[in-house]
TIKEZA-355247 format. One record per residue: x negated, y, z of N, C-alpha, C, CB in turn. Coordinates in steps of 0.05 Angstrom, whole numbers, plus 5000, padded with zeros to 4 digits. Glycine has a CB too. Example, Ala and Ser with C-alpha at 12.3 -4.5 7.8 and 13.67 -1.06 7.14 Angstrom:
<nodes>
473648865156475449105156473649345156477449115181/474349555142472749795143474250015157471849885114/
</nodes>
This chain:
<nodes>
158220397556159220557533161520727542160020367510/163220907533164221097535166321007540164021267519/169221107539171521007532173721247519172620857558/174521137506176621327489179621277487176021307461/180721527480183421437479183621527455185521527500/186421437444187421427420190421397415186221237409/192221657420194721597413195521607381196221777427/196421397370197721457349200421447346196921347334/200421687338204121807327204021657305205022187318/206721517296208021427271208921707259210621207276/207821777230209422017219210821937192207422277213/210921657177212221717158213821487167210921767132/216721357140218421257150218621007161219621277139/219920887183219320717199218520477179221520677219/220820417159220420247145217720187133221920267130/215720437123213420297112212220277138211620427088/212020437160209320357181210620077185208720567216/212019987182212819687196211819577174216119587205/211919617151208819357144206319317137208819227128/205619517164202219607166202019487190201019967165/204119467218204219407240202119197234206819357253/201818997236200918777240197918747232202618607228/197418937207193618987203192919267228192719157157/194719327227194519507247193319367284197719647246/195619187293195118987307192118817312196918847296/192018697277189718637272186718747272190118587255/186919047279184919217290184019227316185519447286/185419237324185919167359185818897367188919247371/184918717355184518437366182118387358186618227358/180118477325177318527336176418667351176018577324/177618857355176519087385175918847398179219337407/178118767406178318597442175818347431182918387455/176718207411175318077404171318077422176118157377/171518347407168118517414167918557434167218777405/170018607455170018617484169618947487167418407500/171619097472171619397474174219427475170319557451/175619257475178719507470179919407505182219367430/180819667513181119577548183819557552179919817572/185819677537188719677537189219847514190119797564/191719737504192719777482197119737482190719537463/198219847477200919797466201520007451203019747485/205219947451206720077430207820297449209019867412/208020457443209920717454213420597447209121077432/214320627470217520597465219320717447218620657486/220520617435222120817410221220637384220721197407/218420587377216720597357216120847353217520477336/215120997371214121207362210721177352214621397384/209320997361206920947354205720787377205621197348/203320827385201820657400198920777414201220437381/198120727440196320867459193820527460198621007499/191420637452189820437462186820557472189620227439/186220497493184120527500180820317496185120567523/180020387486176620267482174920437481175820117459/172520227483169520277482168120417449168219957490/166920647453164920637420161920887439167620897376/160620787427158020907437157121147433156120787429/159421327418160221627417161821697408159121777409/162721987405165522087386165321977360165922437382/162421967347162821957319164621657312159721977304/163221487327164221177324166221197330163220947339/167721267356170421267362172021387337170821437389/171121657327173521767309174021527281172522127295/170821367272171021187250173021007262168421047240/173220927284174420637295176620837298172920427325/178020917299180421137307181521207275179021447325/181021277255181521307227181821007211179121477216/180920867230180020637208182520467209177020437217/184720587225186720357225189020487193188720357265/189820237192191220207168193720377167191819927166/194720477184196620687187196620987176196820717210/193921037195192121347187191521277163189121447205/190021077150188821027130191421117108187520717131/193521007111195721047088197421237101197420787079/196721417114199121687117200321707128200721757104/201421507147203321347158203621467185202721047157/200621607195200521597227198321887235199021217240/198721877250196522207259195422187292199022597257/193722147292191122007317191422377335186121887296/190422207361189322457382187522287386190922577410/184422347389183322157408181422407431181021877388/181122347447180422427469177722187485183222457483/175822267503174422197511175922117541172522357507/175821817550176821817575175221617598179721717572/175621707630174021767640175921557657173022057643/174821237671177421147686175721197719178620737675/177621287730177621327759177121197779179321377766/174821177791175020997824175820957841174220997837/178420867835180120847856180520707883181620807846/
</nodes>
């Protein structure tokens, strides 16, 4: 399957994204759960959070990419990008 990235910027005030963090969290642990999410954290600051996983095209990726509770309430604004990991 593919792999994607997904930065999300925090855009509204810290105080409400901090009590989405944790369903937010909770998105990212059925990922892994499913054996799709490949790395995931927080950006320093709290500025938001970078995670990389698996979806079997853009369309799935952007649902699994919108679907977090942040974007969902306003809170946050996604890049996702298609990514490609290297043979190193």
């Amino acid at each position: 399957m593919p792999l994607y990235v997904r930065t999300l910027l925090l855009t509204g005030p810290p105080e409400e994204a901090e009590r989405l963090r944790a369903r937010h969290v909770e998105q990212l642990r059925a990922l892994r759960t499913q054996g799709r999410l490949r790395a995931a954290g927080a950006l320093r600051g709290g500025e938001g959070f970078l995670e990389i996983f698996e979806a079997k095209d853009l369309q799935e990726a952007e649902e699994i990419a919108r679907s977090s509770p942040l974007v969902e309430e306003g809170l946050g604004a996604f890049m996702l990008r298609e990514w490609e990991e290297l043979a190193l």
